[in-house]
C-alpha positions as CSV (number, residue, x, y, z in Angstrom):
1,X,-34.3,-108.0,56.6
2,X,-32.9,-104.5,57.1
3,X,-32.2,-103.8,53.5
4,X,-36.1,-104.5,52.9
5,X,-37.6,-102.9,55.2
6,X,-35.5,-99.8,54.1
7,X,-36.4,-100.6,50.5
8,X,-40.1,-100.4,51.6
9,X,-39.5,-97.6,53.0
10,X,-37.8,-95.4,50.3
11,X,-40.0,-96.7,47.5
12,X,-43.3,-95.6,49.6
13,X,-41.0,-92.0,50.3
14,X,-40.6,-92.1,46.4
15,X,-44.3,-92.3,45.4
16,X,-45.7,-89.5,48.1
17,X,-42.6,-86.9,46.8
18,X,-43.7,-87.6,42.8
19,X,-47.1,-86.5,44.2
20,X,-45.5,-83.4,46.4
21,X,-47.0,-85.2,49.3
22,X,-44.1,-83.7,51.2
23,X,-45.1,-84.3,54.9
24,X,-45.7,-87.9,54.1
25,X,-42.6,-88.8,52.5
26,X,-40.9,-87.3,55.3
27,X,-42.7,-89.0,58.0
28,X,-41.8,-92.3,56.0
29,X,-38.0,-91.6,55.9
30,X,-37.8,-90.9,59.4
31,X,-38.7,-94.8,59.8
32,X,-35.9,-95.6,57.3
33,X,-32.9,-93.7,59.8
34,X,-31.7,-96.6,61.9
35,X,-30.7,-98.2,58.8
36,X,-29.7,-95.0,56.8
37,X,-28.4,-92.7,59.2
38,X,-25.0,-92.2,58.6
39,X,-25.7,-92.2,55.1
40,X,-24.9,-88.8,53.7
41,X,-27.8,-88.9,50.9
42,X,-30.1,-90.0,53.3
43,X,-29.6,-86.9,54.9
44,X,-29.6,-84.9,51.7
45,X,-32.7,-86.0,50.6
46,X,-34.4,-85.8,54.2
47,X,-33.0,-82.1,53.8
48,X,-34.1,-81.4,50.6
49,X,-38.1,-82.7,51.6
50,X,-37.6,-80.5,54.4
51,X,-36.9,-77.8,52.5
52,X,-40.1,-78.4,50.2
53,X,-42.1,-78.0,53.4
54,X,-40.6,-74.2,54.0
55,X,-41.9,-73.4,50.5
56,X,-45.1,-70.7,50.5
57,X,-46.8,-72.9,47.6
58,X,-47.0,-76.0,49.8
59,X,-47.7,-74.2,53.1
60,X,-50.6,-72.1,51.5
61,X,-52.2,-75.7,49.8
62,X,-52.1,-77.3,53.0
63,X,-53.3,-74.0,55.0
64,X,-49.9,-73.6,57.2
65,X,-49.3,-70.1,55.9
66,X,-48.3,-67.8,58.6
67,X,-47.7,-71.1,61.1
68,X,-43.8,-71.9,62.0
69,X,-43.9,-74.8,59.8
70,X,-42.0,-73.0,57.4
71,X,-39.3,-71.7,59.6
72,X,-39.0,-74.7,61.4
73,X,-38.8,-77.3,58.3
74,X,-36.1,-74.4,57.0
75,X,-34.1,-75.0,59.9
76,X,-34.4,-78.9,59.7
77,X,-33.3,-79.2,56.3
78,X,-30.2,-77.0,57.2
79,X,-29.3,-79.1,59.7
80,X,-29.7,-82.2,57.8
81,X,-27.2,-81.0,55.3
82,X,-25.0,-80.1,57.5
83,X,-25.3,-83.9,58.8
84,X,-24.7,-85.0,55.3
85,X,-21.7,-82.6,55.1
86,X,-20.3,-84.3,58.0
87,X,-20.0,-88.1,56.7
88,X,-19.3,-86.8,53.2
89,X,-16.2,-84.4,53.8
90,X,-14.6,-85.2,50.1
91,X,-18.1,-84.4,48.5
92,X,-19.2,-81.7,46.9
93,X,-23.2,-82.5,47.3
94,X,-24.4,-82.3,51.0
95,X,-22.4,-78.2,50.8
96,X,-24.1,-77.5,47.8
97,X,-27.3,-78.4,48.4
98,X,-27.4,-76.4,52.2
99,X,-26.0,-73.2,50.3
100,X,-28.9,-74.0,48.2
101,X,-31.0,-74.2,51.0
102,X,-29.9,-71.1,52.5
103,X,-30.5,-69.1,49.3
104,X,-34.1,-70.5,48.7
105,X,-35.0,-69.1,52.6
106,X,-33.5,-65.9,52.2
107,X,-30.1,-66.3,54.2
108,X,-27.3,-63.7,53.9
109,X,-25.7,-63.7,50.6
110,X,-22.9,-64.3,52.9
111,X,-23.3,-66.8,54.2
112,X,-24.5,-68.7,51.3
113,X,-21.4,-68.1,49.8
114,X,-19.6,-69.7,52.5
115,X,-21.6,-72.9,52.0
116,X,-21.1,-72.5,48.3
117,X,-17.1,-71.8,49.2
118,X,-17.3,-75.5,50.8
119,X,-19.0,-77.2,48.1
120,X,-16.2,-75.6,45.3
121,X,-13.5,-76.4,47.6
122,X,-14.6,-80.0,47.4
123,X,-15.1,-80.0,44.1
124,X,-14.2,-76.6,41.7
125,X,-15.7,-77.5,38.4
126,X,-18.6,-78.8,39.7
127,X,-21.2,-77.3,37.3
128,X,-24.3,-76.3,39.7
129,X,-22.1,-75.4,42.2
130,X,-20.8,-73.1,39.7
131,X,-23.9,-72.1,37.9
132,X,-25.3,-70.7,41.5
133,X,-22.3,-68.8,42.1
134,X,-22.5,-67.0,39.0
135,X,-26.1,-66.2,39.8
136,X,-25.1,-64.7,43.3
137,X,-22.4,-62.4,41.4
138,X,-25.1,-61.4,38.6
139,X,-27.8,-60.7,41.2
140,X,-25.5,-57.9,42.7
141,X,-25.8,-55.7,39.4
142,X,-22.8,-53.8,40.8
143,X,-19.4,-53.5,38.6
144,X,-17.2,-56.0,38.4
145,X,-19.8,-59.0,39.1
146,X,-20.9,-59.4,36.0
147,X,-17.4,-60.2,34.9
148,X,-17.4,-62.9,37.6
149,X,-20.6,-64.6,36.5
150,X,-19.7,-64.9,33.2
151,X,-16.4,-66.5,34.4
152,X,-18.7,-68.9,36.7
153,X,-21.2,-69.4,33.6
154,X,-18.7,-70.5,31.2
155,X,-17.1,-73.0,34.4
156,X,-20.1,-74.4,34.6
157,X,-20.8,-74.7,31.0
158,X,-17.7,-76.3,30.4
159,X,-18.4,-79.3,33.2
160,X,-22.0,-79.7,32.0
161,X,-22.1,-78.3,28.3
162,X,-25.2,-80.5,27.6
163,X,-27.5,-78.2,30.0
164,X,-29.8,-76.1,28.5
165,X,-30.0,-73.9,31.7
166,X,-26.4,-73.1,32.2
167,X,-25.7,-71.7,28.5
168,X,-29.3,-69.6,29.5
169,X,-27.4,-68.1,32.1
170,X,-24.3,-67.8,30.2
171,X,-26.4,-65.5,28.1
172,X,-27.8,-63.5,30.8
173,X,-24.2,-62.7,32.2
174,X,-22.4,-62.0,28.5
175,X,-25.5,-59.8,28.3
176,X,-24.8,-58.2,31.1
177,X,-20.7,-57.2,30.1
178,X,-22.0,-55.7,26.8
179,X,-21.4,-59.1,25.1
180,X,-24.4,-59.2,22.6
181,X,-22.9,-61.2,19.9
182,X,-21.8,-64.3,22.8
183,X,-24.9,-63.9,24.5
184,X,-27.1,-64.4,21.1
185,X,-24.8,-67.6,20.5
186,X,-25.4,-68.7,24.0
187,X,-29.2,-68.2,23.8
188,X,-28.7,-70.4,20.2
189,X,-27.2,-72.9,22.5
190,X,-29.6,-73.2,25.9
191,X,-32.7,-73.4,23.1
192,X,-31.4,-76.2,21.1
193,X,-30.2,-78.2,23.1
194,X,-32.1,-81.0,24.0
195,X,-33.5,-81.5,27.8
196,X,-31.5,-83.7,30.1
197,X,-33.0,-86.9,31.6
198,X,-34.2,-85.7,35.0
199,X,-32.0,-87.9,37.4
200,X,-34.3,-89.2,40.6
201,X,-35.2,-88.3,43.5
202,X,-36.2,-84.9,44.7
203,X,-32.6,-83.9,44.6
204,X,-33.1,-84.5,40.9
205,X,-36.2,-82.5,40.6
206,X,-34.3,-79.6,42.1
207,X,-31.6,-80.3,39.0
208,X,-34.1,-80.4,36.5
209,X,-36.3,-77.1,37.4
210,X,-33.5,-74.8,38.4
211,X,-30.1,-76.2,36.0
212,X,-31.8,-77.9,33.5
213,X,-34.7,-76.2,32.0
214,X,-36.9,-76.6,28.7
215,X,-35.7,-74.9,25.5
216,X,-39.5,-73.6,25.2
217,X,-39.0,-72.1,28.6
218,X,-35.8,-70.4,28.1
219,X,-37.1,-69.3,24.7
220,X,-39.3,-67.4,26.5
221,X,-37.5,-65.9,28.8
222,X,-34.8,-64.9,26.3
223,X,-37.4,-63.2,24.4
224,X,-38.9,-61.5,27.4
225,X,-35.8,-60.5,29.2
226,X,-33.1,-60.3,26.4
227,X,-34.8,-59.8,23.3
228,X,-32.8,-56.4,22.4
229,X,-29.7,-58.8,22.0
230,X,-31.4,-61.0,19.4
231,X,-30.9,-58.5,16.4
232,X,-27.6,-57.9,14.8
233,X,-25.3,-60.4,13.0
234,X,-26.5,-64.1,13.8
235,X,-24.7,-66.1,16.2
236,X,-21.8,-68.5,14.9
237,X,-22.8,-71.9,14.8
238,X,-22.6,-73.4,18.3
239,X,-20.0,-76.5,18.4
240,X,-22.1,-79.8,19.0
C-alpha cells in the first residue's frame, strides 16, 4: 500500500516538473516523505525543485519577484542536500548538487568549493563534479587558473568523453593557456558529438542544460566566443 501511494505520488511530481509547474510538484513530494524520507534522492530531487523556485524566470512568471520566495526556497533546497548528504556519505551526488546549489544563488566561491571539495572526495573522477570545478578556476581569469581548468576539463572529459558540453569547456580553458591548436580539436569534438539521452528527473534536466548541451548550441557559442581560434591548421582528427 505504501509503495503505491508513493508511486502515485512521484508520477503526479513527474508530470507538474515536465511542465515547470515547480510549486506543485513540490507540494506533491512533501506527501511522498513518510515513505521517502530517509531516502537520499528523495531529498535531492526535493532540493533540486526547491532550487527551481529561487530562479528569477519562475518568480517573475508567477509574480513573486522581489517576495522571499526566492531566498527562502534557496535556503530549503540547501538544506535538503545537505539531508541527502547525510544518508549518502559514500556518494558523490547529494555534495554535488548543494555546491551546485550554492553556485546558482550566488554563494561565496568559497564556499562552493568546499561543497564541491566533498563531492570529489567521494568520488574524484566524477565528471560534473569536475566539469564545475574547472569552471570556478576559469571564472577567476587570474594566472595559474586556467592551467587548473584545463586539468579539471580534461578529468572530466576523460570520465564522460561522450558529453558534448565538457569537451566545449575543454576548449574554453585550452583557449585560455594559449592552446589554439587543442582547443580547435576540442571544439571539433563538443560539435560532433552526438547529444546524450537526457537521464530523468529534474536532476537530469540540470545534466542535460548545463553538461550536456547541443552541438548547434555550442557551435554557436564557439563561433561567438572563440572564433579567433578557428583559423590556422585544422584540428587532428578527434579519436571516436
Amino acid at each position: 500500500m505504501r509503495h503505491s501511494v508513493y508511486s502515485i505520488f512521484f508520477e503526479q511530481a513527474d508530470g507538474r516538473e515536465a511542465t515547470a509547474h515547480w510549486s506543485e510538484a513540490l507540494a506533491l513530494l512533501y506527501q511522498a516523505q513518510r515513505w521517502a524520507h530517509e531516502d537520499a534522492s528523495y531529498w535531492i530531487r526535493l532540493g533540486l525543485v526547491s532550487l527551481r523556485m529561487a530562479e528569477p524566470a519562475w518568480l517573475g512568471a508567477e509574480g513573486l519577484l522581489g517576495t522571499h520566495t526566492g531566498d527562502m526556497a534557496a535556503l530549503n533546497a540547501e538544506l535538503y542536500l545537505e539531508r541527502a548528504a547525510r544518508l549518502a556519505p559514500g556518494d558523490p551526488a547529494p555534495a554535488f548538487w548543494r555546491a551546485w546549489t550554492m553556485h546558482r544563488t550566488g554563494r561565496a566561491t568559497a564556499a562552493v568549493r568546499q561543497a564541491l571539495d566533498e563531492a570529489l572526495a567521494r568520488n574524484p573522477r566524477w565528471p560534473y563534479a569536475l566539469a564545475l570545478l574547472g569552471r570556478l578556476e576559469l571564472a577567476e581569469r587570474e594566472p595559474g587558473h586556467a592551467a587548473r581548468a584545463q586539468e579539471a576539463a580534461t578529468a572530466a572529459c576523460q570520465a564522460l568523453p561522450e558529453s558534448p558540453r565538457l569537451h566545449y569547456d575543454l576548449g574554453a580553458a585550452l583557449a585560455a593557456v594559449g592552446d589554439a591548436r587543442g582547443a580547435r580539436a576540442a571544439f571539433h569534438r563538443a560539435v560532433t558529438l552526438a547529444p546524450l539521452t537526457r537521464p530523468p528527473g529534474v536532476a537530469g534536466g540540470w545534466l542535460d542544460e548545463a553538461f550536456h548541451g547541443q552541438p548547434g548550441q555550442l557551435r554557436a557559442w564557439v563561433e561567438a566566443y572563440y572564433g579567433e581560434v578557428l583559423g590556422g591548421d585544422p584540428p587532428p582528427t578527434p579519436r571516436p
